[in-house]
Each structure stands twice: as C-alpha cells, then as structure tokens.
C-alpha positions in Angstrom: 278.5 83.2 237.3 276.4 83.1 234.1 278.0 84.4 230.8 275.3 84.8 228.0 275.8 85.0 224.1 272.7 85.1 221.3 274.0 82.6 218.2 272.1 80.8 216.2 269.1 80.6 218.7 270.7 78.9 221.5 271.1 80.7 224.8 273.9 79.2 227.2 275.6 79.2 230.1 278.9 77.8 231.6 277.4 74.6 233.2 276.4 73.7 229.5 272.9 74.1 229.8 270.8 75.4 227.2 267.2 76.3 226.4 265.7 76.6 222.9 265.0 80.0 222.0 263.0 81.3 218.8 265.3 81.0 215.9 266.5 84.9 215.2 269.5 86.1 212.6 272.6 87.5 213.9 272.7 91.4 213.7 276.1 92.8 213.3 275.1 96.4 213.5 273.7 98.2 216.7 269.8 98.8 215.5 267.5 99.6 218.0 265.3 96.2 218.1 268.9 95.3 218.9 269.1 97.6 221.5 265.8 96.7 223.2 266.5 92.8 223.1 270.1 93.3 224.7 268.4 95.4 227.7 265.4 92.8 227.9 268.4 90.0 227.9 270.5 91.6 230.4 266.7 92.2 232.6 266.4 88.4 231.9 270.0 87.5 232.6 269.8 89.5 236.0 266.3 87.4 236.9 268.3 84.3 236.2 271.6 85.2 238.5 269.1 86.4 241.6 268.0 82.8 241.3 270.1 79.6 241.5 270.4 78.4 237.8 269.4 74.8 239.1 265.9 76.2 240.5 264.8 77.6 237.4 261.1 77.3 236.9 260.8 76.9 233.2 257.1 78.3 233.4 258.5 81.7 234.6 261.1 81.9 232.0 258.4 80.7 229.4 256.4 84.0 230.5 259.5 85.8 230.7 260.2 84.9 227.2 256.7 86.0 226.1 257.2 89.4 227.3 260.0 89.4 225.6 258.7 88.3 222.5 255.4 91.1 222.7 258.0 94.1 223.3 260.2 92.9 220.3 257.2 92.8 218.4 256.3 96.4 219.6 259.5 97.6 219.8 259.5 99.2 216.0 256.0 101.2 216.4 257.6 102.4 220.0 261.2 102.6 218.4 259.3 105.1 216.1 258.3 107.4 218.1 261.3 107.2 220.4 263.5 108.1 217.3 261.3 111.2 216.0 260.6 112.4 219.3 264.7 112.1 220.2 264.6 113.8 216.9 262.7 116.8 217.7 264.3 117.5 221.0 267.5 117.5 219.4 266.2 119.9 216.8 264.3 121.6 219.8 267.7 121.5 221.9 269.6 123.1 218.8 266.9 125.9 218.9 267.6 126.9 222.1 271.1 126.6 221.7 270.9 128.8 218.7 268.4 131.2 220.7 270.6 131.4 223.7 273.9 132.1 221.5 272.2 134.4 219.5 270.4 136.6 223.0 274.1 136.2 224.6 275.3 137.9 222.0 272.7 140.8 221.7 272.7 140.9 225.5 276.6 141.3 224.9 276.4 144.0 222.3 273.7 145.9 224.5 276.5 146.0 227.8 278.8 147.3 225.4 276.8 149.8 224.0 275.3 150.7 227.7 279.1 151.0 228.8 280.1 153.5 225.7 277.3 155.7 226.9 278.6 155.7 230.2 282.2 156.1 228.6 280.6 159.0 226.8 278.6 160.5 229.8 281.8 160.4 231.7 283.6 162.3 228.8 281.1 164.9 228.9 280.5 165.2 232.4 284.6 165.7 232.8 284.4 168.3 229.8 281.8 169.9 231.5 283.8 169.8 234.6 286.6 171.5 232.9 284.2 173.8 230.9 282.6 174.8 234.5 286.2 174.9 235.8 287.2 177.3 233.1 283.9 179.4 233.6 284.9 179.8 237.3 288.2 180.8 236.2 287.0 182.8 233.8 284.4 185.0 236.3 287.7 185.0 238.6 289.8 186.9 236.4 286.6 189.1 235.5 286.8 189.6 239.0 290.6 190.7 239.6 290.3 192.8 236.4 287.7 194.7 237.7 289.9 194.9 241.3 292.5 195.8 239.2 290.4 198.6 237.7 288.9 199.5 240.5 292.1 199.7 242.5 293.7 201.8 239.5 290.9 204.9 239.4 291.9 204.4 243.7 295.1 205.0 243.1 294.4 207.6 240.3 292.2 208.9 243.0 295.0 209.2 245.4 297.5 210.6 243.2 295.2 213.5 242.2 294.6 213.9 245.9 298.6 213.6 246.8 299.2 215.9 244.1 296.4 218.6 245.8 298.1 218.3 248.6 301.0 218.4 247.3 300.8 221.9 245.9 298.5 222.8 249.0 301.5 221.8 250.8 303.4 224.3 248.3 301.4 226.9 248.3 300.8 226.6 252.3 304.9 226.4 252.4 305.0 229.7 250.3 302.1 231.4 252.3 304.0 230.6 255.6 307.2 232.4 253.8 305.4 235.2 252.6 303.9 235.4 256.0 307.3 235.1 257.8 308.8 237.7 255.5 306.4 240.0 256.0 306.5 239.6 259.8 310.1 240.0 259.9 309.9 243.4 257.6 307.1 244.4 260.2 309.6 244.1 263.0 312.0 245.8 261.0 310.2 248.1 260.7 309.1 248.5 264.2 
C-alpha cells in the first residue's frame, strides 16, 4: 500500500523511502497545472503499485519523471486551449439551450394556436350543423304549411261539393215530393 503526498519536493511512501524530486512550491488552490500534475502523479503512483516498490528501476522512473516534467511544461499552452475551447462549448451549449427553449416555446404557441383553429372549426362546423338543422326544419314546416294549405282549399273543396249536394239532395227531396204529390192528385183523380 503506497500513500503519496507532494511537500517541499520530497515524494514518500510508508516504508520511508524517498526520491528527490525537482523542488516545486505548494499550491493551495486547484489550478489546472495542478490538475494535470495530480493526474500524471496518480498515472505515476499506479506504475509504482503494479510493480513491487523494492524492484523499482530508477531509470524508468527517471523517464517517467521526464515525461512528467515536458507535459508540465506544456501543460499552460495545452491548458489554453482546453479552457477557451471548454469555454466556447459552454457558450455553444448555452446557445442551443437558449435555441431549443426558445423553438419549444414557438413550437408550443403554434399547437396552441393549431388547436384554437380546430376549437374554432368545430364551433363553426356545430353552428353550421345547427344552422343546416334549422334549414331542414325550416323547409319542413314550409312543407306542412303548404299541406296544410293544400289540405284547406281540399276541404274548401269538399264543403262546396257537400253543400251541392246538399241542396241537390234538397231539391231532389223536394222534386220526389212534388212528384209524389202530383201522383197521388193523379190517382185522385182517376
């Protein structure tokens, strides 16, 4: 089990071993050279626990340490352009974000428009219901008035018929009297 610290230069372990590092300051805050030499550390520390700390070759961690040394050394340039290009995908990302909120929101004020024409369409196709329900109703009363009319001048019809007949009846009633009267003065006569 190795435990690692960076102080004053020295790296150690638990056994009390220690290997002269390059002389670096303590950092309290979390920069991003600090970053970068913490990763490369752990990288290192990992290399150093896959091997028994006794069989360290000292040439390897030498090289080790060199590669250490040339990324730290790049690390600001790279750091750089890390940091502005995390910069414009955030700015990118908050774009979108804005873009998508903003075509939710038309997107949203579309369906609700869409779905007060349909309201609307609904309203007049139920009004024109009704208004083609009140035509029908309004061509079937046309309808039974003119029945109605119709069946009046029949019965006005009628009537003046019954009432011919009625005073043909009359005046056939009266004939058939006259007639019987004078047949009965005939054979009074006779």
């Amino acid at each position: 089990y190795l435990t690692a610290r960076i102080d004053l230069g020295i790296v150690q372990d638990l056994h009390g071993l220690e290997v002269e590092t390059p002389s670096r300051k303590r950092v309290h805050s979390e920069t991003p050279t600090n970053q970068i030499f913490k990763f490369c550390f752990r990288s290192l520390k990992k290399r150093v626990m896959a091997e028994p700390w006794r069989n360290i070759d000292v040439e390897n961690l030498i090289s080790y340490s060199d590669d250490l040394v040339k990324v730290l050394s790049e690390g600001p340039r790279d750091l750089n352009n890390l940091s502005h290009s995390l910069q414009q995908t955030r700015a990118l990302s908050s774009s979108c974000d804005s873009d998508l909120n903003e075509a939710r929101s038309f997107r949203q004020d579309y369906q609700n428009k869409v779905d007060a024409c349909k309201q609307k369409i609904e309203e007049a196709r139920s009004e024109t219901a009704a208004d083609g329900d009140l035509d029908l109703l309004q061509r079937e009363l046309e309808e039974e008035l003119e029945k109605e009319r119709w069946l009046k001048e029949e019965f006005r019809a009628i009537g003046d018929e019954f009432n011919d007949l009625e005073q043909q009846w009359i005046s056939v009633q009266e004939q058939k009297k006259t007639i019987q009267t004078i047949e009965k003065n005939k054979q009074r006569t006779q």
